[in-house]
Backbone as CSV, one residue per row, in Angstrom:
resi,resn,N_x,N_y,N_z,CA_x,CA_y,CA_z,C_x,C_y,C_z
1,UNK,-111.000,-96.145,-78.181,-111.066,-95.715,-76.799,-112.514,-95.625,-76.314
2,UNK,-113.462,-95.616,-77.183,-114.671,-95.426,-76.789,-115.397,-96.601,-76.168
3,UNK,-114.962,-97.694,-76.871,-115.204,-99.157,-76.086,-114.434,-99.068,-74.215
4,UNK,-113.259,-98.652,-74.289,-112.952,-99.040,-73.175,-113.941,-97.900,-72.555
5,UNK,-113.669,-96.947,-72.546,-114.451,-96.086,-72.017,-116.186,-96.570,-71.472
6,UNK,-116.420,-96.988,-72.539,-118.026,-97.616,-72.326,-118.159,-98.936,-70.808
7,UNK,-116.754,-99.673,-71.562,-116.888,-101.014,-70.365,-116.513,-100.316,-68.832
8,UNK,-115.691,-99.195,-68.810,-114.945,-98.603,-67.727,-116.268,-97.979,-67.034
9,UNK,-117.379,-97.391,-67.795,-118.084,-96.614,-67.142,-119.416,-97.544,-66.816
10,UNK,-119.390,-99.071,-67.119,-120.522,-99.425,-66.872,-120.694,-100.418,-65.985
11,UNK,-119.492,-100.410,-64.798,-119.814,-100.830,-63.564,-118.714,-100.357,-62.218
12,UNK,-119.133,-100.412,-61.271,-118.185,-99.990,-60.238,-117.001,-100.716,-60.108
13,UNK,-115.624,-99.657,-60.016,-114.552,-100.195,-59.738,-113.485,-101.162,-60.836
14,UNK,-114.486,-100.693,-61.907,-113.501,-101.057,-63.339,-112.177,-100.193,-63.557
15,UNK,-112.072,-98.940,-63.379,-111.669,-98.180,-63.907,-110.029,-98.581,-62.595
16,UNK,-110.513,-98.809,-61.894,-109.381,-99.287,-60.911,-109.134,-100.942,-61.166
17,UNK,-109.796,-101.894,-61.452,-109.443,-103.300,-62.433,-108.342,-103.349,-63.467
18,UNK,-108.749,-101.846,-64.221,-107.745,-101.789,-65.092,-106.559,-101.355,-64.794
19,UNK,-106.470,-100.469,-63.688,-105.229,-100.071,-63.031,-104.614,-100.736,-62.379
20,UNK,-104.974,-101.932,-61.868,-103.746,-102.910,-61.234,-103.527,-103.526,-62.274
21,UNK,-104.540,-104.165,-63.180,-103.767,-105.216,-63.529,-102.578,-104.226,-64.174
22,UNK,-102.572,-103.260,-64.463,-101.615,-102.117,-65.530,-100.486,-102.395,-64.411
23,UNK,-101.175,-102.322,-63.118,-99.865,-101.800,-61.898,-99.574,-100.417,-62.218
24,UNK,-100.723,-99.576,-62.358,-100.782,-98.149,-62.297,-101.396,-97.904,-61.376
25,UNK,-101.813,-96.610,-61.178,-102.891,-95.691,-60.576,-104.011,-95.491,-61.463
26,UNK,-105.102,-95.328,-60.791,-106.257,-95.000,-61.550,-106.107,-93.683,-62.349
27,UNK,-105.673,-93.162,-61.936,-105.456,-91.320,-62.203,-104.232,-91.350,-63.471
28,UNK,-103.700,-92.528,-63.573,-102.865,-92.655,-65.125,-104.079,-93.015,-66.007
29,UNK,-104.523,-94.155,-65.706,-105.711,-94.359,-66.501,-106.839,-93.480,-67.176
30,UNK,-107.256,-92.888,-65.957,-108.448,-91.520,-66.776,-107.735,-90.920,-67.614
31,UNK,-106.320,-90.772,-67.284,-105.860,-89.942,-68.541,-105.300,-90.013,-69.647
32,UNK,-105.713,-91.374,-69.983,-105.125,-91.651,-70.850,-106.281,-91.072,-72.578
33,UNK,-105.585,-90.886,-73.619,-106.424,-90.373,-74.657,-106.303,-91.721,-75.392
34,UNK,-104.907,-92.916,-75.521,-105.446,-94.319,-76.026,-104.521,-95.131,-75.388
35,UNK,-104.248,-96.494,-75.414,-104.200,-97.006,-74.290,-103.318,-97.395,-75.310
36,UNK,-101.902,-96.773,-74.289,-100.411,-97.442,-74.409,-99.774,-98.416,-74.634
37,UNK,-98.875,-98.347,-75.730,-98.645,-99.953,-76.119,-98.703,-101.600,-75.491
38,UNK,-97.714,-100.174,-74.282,-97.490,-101.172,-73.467,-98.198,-101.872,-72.238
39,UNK,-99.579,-101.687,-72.926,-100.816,-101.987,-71.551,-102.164,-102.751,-72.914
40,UNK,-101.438,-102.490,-73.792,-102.743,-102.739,-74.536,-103.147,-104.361,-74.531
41,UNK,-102.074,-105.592,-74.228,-102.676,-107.046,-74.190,-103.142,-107.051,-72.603
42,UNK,-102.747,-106.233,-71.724,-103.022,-106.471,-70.326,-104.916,-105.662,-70.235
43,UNK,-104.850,-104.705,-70.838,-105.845,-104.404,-71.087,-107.114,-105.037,-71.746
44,UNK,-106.660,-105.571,-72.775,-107.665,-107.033,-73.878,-107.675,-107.848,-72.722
45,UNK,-106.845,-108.146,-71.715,-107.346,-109.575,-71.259,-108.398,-109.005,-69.661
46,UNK,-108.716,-107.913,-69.554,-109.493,-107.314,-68.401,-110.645,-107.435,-68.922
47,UNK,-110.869,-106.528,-70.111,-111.781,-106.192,-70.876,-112.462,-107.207,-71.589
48,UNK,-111.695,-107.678,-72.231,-112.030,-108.437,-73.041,-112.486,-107.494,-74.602
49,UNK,-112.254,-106.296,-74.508,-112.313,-105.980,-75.776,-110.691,-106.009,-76.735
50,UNK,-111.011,-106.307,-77.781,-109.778,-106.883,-78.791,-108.980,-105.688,-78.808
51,UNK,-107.254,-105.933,-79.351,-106.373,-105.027,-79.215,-106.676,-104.539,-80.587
52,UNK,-107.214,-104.838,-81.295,-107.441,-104.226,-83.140,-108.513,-102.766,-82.535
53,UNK,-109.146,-103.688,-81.607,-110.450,-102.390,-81.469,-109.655,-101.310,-80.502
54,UNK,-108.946,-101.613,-79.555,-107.970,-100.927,-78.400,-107.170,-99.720,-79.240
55,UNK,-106.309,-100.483,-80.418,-105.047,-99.888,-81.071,-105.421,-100.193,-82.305
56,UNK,-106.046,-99.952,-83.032,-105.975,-100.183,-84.293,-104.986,-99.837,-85.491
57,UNK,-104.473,-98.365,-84.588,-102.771,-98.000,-85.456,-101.529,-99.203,-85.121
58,UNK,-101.735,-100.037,-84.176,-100.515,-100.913,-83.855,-101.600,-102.565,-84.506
59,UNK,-102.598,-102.505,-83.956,-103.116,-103.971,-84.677,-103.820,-104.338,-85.589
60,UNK,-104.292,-102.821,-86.592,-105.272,-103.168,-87.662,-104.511,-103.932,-88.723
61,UNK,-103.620,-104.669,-88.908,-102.639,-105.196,-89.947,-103.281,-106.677,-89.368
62,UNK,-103.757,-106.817,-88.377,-104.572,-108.040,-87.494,-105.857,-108.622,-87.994
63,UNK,-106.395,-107.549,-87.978,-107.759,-107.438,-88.910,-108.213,-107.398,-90.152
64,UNK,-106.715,-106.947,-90.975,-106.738,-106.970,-92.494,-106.314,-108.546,-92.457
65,UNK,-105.378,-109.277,-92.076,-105.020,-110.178,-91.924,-106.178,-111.610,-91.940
66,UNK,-107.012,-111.276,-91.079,-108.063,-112.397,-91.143,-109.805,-112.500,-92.145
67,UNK,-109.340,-111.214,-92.651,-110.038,-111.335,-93.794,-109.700,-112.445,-94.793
């Protein structure tokens, strides 16, 4: 969460980027503590940060994998 957090806070109007493409509200977003299953590839493709780094309890089997 600290990545998104970082990309969210380091330009204007991200934090609402991520909320449409979600088709949320921004105000779901701030509150989120990690980013819901079900937002986490919609999220990788805003960001561009990876779903291993996003969710690592749902995609680190991703990362062991390409070792």
């Amino acid at each position: 969460m600290e990545k998104l957090t970082a990309w969210i806070n380091g330009g204007r109007g991200r934090l609402t980027e991520v909320a449409k493409a979600c088709r949320i509200t921004h105000s779901a977003v701030s509150q989120w503590d990690r980013v819901p299953s079900d937002h986490v590839r919609t999220v990788e493709k805003v960001t561009g940060i990876s779903r291993v780094e996003l969710r690592p309890d749902l995609y680190g089997e991703l990362e062991e994998a390409s070792r």
